[in-house]
C-alpha positions in Angstrom: -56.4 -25.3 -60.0 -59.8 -24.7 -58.8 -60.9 -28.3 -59.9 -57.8 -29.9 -58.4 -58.5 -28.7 -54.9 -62.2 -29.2 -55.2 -60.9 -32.9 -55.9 -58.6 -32.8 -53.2 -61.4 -31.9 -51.1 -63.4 -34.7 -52.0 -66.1 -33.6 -54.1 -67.2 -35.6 -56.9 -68.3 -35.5 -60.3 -71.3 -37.1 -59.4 -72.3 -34.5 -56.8 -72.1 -31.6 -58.8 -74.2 -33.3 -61.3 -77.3 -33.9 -58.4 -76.0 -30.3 -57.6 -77.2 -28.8 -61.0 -80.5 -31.4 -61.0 -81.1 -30.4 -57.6 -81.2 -26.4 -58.8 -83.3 -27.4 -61.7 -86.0 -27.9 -59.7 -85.0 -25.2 -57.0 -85.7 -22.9 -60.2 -89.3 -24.3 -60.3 -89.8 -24.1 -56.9 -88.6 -20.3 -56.7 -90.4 -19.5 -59.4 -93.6 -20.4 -57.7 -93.1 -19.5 -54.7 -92.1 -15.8 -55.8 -95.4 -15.9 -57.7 -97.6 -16.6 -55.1 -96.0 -14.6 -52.2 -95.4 -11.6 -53.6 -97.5 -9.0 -55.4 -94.7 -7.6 -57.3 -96.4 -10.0 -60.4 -94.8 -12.6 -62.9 -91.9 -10.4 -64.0 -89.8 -10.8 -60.4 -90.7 -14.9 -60.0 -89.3 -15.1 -63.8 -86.3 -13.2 -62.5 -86.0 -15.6 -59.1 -86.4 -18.8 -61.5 -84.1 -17.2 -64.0 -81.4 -16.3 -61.4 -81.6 -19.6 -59.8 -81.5 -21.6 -63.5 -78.5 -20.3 -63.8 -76.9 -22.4 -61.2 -77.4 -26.1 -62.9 -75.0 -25.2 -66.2 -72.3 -23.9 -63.5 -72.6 -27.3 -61.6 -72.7 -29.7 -65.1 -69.3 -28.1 -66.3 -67.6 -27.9 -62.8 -69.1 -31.9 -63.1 -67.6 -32.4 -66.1 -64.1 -30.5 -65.3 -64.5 -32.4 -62.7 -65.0 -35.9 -64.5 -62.2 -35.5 -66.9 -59.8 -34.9 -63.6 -61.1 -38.4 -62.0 -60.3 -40.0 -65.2 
């Protein structure tokens, strides 16, 4: 149901896959970014990369749900 109306709304497969790239390197770029600005150490970026990593396997399967509907 949730797939349907996201494909009723328009959004493609294909955008939910440059979704999950897009976090990929939104991880990274946390990541460093926490490192460097705070002084809580390495333990809270690997949280913020973590945290954000676990976007890009939500937006593959919601690209592949997605894919098999378009089909």
């Amino acid at each position: 149901m949730v797939i349907k109306a996201l494909h009723d709304y328009g959004i493609k497969a294909e955008w939910a896959y440059a979704a999950g790239f897009a976090s990929i390197g939104l991880s990274f770029l946390a990541w460093t970014i926490s490192r460097q600005a705070e002084d809580a150490g390495t333990d809270r970026a690997d949280r913020w990369g973590i945290f954000v990593g676990h976007w890009a396997p939500t937006f593959f399967g919601v690209g592949n749900a997605l894919r098999s509907y378009e089909k």
